[in-house]
C-alpha positions as CSV (number, residue, x, y, z in Angstrom):
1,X,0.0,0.0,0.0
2,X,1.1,3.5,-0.7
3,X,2.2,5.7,1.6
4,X,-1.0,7.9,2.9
5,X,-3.3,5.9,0.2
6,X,-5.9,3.2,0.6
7,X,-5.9,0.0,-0.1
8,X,-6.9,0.5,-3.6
9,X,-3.6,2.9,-3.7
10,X,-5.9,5.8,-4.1
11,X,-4.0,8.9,-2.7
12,X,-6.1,11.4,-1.1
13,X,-5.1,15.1,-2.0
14,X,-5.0,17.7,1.3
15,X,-7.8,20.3,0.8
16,X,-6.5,23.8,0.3
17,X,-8.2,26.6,1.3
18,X,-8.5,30.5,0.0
19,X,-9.8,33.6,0.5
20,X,-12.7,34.1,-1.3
21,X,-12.7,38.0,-1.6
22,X,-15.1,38.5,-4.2
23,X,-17.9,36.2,-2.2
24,X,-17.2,38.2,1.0
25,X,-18.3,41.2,-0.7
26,X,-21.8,39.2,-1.9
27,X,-22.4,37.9,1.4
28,X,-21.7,41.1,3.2
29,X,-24.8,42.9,0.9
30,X,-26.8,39.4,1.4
31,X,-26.1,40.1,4.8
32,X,-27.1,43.5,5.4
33,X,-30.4,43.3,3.4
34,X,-31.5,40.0,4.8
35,X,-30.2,39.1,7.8
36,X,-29.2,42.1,9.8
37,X,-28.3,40.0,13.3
38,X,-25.4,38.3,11.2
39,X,-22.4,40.3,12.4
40,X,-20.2,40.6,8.6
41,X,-16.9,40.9,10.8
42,X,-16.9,37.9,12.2
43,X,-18.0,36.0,9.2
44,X,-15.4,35.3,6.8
45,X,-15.9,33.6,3.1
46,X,-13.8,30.8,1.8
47,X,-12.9,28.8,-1.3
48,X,-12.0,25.3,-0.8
49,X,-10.5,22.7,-4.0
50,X,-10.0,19.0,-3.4
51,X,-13.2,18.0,-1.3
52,X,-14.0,14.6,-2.1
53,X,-17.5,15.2,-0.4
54,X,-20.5,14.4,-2.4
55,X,-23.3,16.3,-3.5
56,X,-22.0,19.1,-1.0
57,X,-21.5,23.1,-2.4
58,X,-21.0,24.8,0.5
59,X,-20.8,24.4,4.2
60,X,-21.2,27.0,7.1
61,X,-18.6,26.4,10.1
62,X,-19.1,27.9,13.7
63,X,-16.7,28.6,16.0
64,X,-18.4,26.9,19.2
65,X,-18.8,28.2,23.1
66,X,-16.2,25.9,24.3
67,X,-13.6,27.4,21.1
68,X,-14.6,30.7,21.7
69,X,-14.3,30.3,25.8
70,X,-10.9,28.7,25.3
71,X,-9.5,31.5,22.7
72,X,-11.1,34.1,25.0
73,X,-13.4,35.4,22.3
74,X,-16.9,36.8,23.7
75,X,-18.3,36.5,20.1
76,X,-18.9,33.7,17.6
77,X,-17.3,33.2,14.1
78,X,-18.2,31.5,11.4
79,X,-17.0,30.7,8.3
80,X,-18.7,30.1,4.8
81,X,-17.3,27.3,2.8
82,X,-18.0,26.8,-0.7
83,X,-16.6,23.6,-2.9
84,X,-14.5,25.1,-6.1
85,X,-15.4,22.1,-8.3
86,X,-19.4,22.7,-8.0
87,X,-20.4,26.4,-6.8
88,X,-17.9,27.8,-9.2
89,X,-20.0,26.0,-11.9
90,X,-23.1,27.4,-10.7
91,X,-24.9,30.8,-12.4
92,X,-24.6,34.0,-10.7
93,X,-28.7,33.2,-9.5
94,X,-27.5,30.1,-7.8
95,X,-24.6,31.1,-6.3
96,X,-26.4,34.0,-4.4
97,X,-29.1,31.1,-3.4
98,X,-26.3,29.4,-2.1
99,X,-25.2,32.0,0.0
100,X,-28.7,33.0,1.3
101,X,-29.4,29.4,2.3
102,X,-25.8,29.9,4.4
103,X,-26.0,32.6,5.9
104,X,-29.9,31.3,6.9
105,X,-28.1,28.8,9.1
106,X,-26.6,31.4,11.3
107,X,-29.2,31.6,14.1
108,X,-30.6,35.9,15.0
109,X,-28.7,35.1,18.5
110,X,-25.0,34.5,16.5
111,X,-23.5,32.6,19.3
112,X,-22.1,29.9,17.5
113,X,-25.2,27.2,16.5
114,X,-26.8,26.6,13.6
115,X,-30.4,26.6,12.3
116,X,-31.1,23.1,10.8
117,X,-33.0,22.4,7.6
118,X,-36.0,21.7,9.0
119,X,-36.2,26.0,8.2
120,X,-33.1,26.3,6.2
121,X,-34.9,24.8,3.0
122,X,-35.1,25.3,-0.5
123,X,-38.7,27.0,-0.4
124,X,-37.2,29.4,2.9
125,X,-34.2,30.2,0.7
126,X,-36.6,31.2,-2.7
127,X,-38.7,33.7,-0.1
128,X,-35.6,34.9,0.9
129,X,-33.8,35.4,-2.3
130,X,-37.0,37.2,-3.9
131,X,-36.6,39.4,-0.7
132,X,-33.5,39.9,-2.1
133,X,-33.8,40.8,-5.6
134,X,-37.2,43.3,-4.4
135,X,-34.7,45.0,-1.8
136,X,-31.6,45.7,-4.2
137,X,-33.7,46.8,-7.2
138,X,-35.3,49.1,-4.5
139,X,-38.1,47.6,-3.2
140,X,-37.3,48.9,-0.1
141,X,-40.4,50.7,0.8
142,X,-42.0,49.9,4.9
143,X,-43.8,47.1,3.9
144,X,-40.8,45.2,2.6
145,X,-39.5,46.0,5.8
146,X,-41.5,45.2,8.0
147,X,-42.0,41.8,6.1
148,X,-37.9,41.0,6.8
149,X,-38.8,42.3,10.7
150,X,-41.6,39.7,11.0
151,X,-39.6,36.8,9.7
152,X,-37.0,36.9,12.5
């Protein structure tokens, strides 16, 4: 057997991670419009190449109460993940879908759980997104906003 292979002598690559600059800026405006509890500075995008995971296109990681008790941190961090070899495949549409139905995990109280998919879903994330698309082509008139109140 290989050196760091299976049995089969397939060799699993390392995943390597970037900065995904251009995302951060996205999920930022997502962010603001949508989901104002989500604090943007402690949520950082990232661009990950080699996943062998199937299906997956992106994943949102928390920095949990015991992480953030032993690093001293009084607030949570988390950390959007999205797979190269799909999301980078996906239209512009998608991709912000993506990121909606990511940052929908981050619960209003941002102290390091997740909302699960019993309410992160793909009808929750369509509500959102037209939310979205109304509030950037501005759409932002009270009743708008007083719908994005009601839904936290």
């Amino acid at each position: 057997m290989m050196s760091g292979g299976s049995a089969r002598g397939i060799i699993k690559m390392p995943i390597k991670y970037e900065p995904a600059y251009e995302l951060q800026e996205i999920m930022n405006e997502i962010a603001g419009l949508l989901f104002p509890h989500v604090k943007i500075e402690s949520v950082v995008c990232i661009r990950s190449h080699g996943s062998s995971s199937r299906g997956t296109i992106a994943r949102c990681h928390a920095l949990g109460k015991a992480m953030m008790l032993g690093m001293g941190r009084k607030d949570s961090f988390y950390v959007i993940e999205v797979i190269s070899k799909r999301f980078d495949k996906m239209n512009d549409v998608e991709k912000i879908k993506v990121l909606i139905h990511e940052l929908m995990h981050i619960p209003k109280t941002f102290g390091g759980g997740f909302i699960h998919h019993d309410r992160v879903n793909e009808e929750n994330v369509e509500k959102e997104y037209q939310k979205y698309v109304n509030l950037k082509s501005g759409g932002d008139c009270e009743e708008n906003l007083e719908e994005k109140r009601r839904w936290w």
